[in-house]
N, C-alpha and C positions, 0 to 999 in steps of 0.2 A: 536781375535784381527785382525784388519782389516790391511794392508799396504799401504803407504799413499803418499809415494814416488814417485815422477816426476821422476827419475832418473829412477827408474824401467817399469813404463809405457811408457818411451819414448823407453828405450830397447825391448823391448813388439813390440812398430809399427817396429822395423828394424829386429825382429826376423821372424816376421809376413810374411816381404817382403822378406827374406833370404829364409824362406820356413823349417822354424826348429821350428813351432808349428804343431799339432792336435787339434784339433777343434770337436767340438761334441762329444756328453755323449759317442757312440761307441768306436769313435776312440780314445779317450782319455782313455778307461777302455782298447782296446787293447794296445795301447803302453804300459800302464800301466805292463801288463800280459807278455808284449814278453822282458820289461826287458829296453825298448828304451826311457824311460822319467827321464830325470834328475830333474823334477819337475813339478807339479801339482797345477796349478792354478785355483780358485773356486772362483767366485763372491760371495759377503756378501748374494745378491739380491735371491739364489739357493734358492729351496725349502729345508725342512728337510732330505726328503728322499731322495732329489738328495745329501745332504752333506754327509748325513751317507753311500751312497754307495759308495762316491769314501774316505772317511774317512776309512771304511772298506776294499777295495780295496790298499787304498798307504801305508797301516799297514799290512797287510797280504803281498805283497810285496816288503816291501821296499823303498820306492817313498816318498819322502818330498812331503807334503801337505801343501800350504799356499796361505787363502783367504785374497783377493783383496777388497777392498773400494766398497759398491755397484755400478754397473752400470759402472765402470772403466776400466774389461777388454776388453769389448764389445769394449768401444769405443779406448780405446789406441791401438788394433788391425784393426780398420775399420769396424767391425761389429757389429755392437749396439744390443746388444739383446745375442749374447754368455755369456753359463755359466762358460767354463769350456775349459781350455785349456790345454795342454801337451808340455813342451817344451824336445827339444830331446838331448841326451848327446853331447857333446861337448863343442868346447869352448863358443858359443855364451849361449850353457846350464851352463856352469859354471859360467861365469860373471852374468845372470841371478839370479842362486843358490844362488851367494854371496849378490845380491843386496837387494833379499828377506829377506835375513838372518840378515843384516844388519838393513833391516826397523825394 
């Protein structure tokens, strides 16, 4: 199930500009690993193999995994065409946490 929430994408562009996301398959499987993402965002749009790695990855340690509406988080960050983000602990990750949780 996809999340479909304005309220979350719009948190998404000020996290973006805060500088409390990871971006790209790497660095999102490292924060993943070092323990620093309070949450794991995957476009609908991802391939199979790209979902099952970080599905495998946020279950092995730990990490809430939750996909995004296709094509949404590209753009609610400024970058059209990202799959896959990491947002980092804290508060701006916790209001985040909640709003995904909530959709």
């Amino acid at each position: 199930m996809s999340i479909e929430r304005d309220a979350l994408y719009s948190m998404l562009g000020i996290a973006m500009r805060a500088g409390v996301l990871t971006l790209g398959s790497d660095g999102v499987l490292g924060a993943i690993a070092a323990g620093k993402a309070a949450l794991v965002l995957l476009d609908a749009g991802a391939s199979d193999n790209t979902k099952k790695k970080f599905r495998d990855s946020c279950a092995y340690y730990g990490c809430e995994l939750v996909e995004t509406a296709q094509d949404r988080l590209g753009l609610a960050i400024g970058k059209p065409g990202r799959m896959c983000a990491a947002v980092a602990k804290g508060p701006l990750g916790d209001k985040l946490h909640k709003l995904a949780q909530d959709g």
